[in-house]
ROVO-258348 format. One record per residue (C-alpha): residue in one letter; x, y, z negated. Coordinates in steps of 0.02 Angstrom, whole numbers, plus 50000, padded with zeros to 5 digits. Each point is the difference from the previous one (the first is absolute). Example, Ala and Ser with C-alpha at 12.3 -4.5 7.8 and 13.67 -1.06 7.14 Angstrom:
! residues 2
a506154977549610
s500695017250033
***
This chain:
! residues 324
x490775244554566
x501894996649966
x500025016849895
x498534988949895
x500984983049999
x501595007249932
x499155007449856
x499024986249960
x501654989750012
x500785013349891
x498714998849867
x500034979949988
x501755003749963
x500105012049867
x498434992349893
x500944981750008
x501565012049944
x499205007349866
x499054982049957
x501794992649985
x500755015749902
x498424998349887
x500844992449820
x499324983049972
x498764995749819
x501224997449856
x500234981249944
x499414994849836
x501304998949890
x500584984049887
x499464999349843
x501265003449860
x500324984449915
x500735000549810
x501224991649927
x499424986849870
x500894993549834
x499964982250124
x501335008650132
x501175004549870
x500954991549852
x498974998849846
x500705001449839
x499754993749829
x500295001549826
x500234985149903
x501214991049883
x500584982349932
x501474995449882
x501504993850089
x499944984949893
x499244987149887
x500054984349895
x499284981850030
x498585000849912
x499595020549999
x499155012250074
x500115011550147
x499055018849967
x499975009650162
x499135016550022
x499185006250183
x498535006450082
x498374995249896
x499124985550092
x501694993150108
x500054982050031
x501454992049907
x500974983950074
x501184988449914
x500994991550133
x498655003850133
x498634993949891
x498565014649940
x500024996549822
x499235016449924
x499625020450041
x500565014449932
x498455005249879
x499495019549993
x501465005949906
x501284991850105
x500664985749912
x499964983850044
x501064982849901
x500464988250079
x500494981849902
x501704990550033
x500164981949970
x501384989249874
x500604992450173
x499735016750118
x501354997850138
x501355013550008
x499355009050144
x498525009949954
x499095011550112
x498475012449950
x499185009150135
x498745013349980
x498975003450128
x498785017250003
x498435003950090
x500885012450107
x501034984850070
x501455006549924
x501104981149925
x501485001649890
x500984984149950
x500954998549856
x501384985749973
x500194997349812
x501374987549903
x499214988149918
x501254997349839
x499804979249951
x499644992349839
x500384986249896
x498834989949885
x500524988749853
x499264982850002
x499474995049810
x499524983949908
x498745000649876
x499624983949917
x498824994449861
x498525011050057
x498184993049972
x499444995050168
x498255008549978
x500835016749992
x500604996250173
x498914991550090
x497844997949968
x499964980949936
x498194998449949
x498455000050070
x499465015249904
x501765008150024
x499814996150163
x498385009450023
x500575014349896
x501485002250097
x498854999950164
x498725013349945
x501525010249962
x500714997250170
x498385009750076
x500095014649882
x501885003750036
x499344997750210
x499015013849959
x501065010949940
x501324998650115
x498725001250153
x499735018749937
x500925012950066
x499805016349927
x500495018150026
x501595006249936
x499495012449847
x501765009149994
x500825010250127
x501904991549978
x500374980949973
x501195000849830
x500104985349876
x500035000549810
x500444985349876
x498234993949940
x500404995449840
x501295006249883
x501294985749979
x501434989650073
x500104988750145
x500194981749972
x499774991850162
x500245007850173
x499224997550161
x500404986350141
x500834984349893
x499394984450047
x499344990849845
x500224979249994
x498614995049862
x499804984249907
x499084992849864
x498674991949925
x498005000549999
x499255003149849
x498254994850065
x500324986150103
x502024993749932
x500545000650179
x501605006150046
x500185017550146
x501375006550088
x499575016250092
x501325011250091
x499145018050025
x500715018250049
x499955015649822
x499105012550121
x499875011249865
x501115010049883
x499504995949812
x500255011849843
x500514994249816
x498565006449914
x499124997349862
x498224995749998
x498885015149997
x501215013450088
x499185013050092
x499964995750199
x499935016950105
x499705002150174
x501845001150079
x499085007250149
x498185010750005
x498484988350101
x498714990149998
x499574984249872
x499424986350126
x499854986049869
x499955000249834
x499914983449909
x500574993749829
x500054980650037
x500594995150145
x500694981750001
x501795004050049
x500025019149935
x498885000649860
x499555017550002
x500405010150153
x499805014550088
x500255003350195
x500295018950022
x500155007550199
x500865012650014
x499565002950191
x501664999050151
x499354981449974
x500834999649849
x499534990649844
x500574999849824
x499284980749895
x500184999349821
x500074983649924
x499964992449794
x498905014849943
x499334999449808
x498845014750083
x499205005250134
x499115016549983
x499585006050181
x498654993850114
x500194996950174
x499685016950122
x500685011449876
x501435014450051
x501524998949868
x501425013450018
x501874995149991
x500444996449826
x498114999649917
x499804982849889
x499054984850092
x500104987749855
x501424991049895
x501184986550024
x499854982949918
x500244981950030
x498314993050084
x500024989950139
x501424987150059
x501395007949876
x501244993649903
x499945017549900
x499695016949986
x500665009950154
x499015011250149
x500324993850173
x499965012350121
x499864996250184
x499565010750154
x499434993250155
x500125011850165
x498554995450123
x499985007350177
x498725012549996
x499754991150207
x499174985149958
x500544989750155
x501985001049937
x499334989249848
x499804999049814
x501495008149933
x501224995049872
x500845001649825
x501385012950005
x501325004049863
x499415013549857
x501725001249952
x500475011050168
x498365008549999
x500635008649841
x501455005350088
x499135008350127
x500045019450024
x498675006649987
x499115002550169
x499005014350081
x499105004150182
x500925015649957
x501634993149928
x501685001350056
x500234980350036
x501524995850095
x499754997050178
x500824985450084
x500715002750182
x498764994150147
***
C-alpha cells in the first residue's frame, strides 16, 4: 500500500513537471505598421519671384491643383500645368506673403518685396462733358445696356489656352499715356450746356495709333465679349486669357472676333480707332486680374506696362525661388 502511494505521488509529480516544462502557445504578433508620407516631412516643389511692383503680377509655379493664399486669404489654385498668378494692388503694403499649400499637406511660404510706385496726377480741361459722364436720357440708357454686356464678360472665366503666361505689345506703336495717373476732368456739356468736373484713375496703358492698326492678341485665350459700340469704349473686345487674367480693348474701328472663340498670342482681333468716349485715335489696353476663388472678390486693373516685362514663365521653368 505505501509501495502504491509513493508511486502515485511520484507520478502526480513528474506529469505537473512535464505540464510546467511543456512550452506555452506563441503570442500573436503586432502587426507591422508603415510609415506614411504624414509621419515624415513632406516636400515640395514650387517657386515665386522674390519681388514685385505696385500694380504687377506675381507668377508662381507648384503642384497642379495647390491652394494659393495672399496674406492668408485663398485667392486662386495652381491649374494642371502648375501655374498659378496672382494680382498685386497700386497700394499693396510692403509685406507680401504667398503661400502655397498642396494636397499632400505639404505649405511653403514665400515673403516677396513689394517695390512702390508713384502716379502723376493730371488736369485735363476743356473736355465735352458727355464724353465723360452719360448726360441724356438716351445716353444714359445706352451707357446702361453697355454696363450689362461688359458684366458678362467679366463674370466668365475661361481656361488658359497657352502653357506659359508671356505678354506681347498688341499693337505696333508708341505709348502715350501710362497706367495709374489720376485724371482731374472738366468741361462742358454739349447736350445739356452744363458744366462737369470728374476726378478718375488711367487704369489702362494707351498706344499712339492710328485708326485702323492691326490689334493682336498680346496673349493666346478666349474672346468673352466682342462689341463695337459700347457707350464708353465704342468697340471692344474682352479677351481671357485664363490665371484669372483678362486683356480689354477699348476705341476699336473693328471688331472681327465673336465671343467663345480661341485666338493664339499675336493673331489679329480687330483694329484700333477712335469710337467711344475719345478725344482721338489711340488703343487702350487694360488688364484686369480676377481671383479665380470667387469669395476673395472681383479682381482689379493691373499695370500692362510690367506685364511686358515679365519673363516668360513655365510649370517647368527655372523661376527664381524666394527663401521660405
Amino acid at each position: 500500500m505505501i509501495a502504491r502511494s509513493v508511486f502515485l505521488t511520484f507520478a502526480i509529480s513528474g506529469f505537473m513537471a512535464m505540464a510546467q516544462a511543456a512550452p506555452s502557445a506563441p503570442s500573436p504578433k503586432a502587426p507591422i505598421v508603415p510609415v506614411t508620407d504624414v509621419d515624415m516631412p513632406v516636400t515640395m516643389q514650387a517657386s515665386c519671384p522674390a519681388q514685385v511692383k505696385q500694380g504687377g503680377l506675381v507668377v508662381c509655379t507648384g503642384p497642379a491643383g495647390a491652394s494659393v493664399y495672399k496674406n492668408a486669404e485663398l485667392v486662386t489654385h495652381m491649374d494642371a500645368s502648375g501655374i498659378a498668378a496672382i494680382g498685386i494692388e497700386t497700394s499693396e503694403p510692403e509685406g507680401l506673403r504667398i503661400s502655397i499649400d498642396s494636397d499632400a499637406g505639404a505649405m511653403r511660404d514665400f515673403d516677396i518685396q513689394v517695390e512702390p510706385r508713384t502716379d502723376e496726377i493730371r488736369y485735363l480741361s476743356g473736355l465735352d462733358c458727355d464724353k465723360v459722364d452719360a448726360r441724356t436720357e438716351d445716353q444714359k440708357a445706352h451707357a446702361a445696356r453697355s454696363w450689362e454686356t461688359k458684366a458678362a464678360g467679366f463674370a466668365r472665366y475661361e481656361a488658359p489656352t497657352v502653357d506659359a503666361i508671356y505678354f506681347a505689345k498688341p499693337a505696333s506703336g508708341p505709348f502715350s499715356s501710362p497706367f495709374g495717373p489720376k485724371r482731374h476732368y472738366s468741361g462742358t456739356s454739349k447736350a445739356t450746356g452744363a458744366s462737369c468736373t470728374k476726378v478718375s484713375v488711367h487704369r489702362g496703358l494707351d498706344m499712339a495709333v492710328a485708326t485702323g492698326t492691326d490689334l493682336l492678341a498680346p496673349l493666346g485665350g478666349t474672346i468673352t465679349l466682342a462689341d463695337p459700340d459700347l457707350y464708353y469704349e465704342g468697340g471692344a473686345i474682352f479677351l481671357d486669357h485664363g490665371w484669372g487674367l483678362i486683356s480689354v480693348f477699348m476705341h476699336l474701328s473693328a471688331v472681327d472676333v465673336e465671343p467663345g472663340q480661341t485666338v493664339k498670342t499675336g493673331e489679329r482681333l480687330g483694329a484700333t480707332g477712335n469710337t467711344g468716349r475719345t478725344t482721338g485715335p489711340h488703343l487702350h489696353w487694360a488688364v484686369k486680374w480676377r481671383p479665380t476663388e470667387k469669395s476673395a472678390g472681383d479682381g482689379f486693373y493691373i499695370d500692362p506696362a510690367i506685364l511686358l516685362t515679365l519673363e516668360e514663365v513655365r510649370a517647368d521653368g527655372d523661376e527664381q525661388d524666394t527663401t521660405d
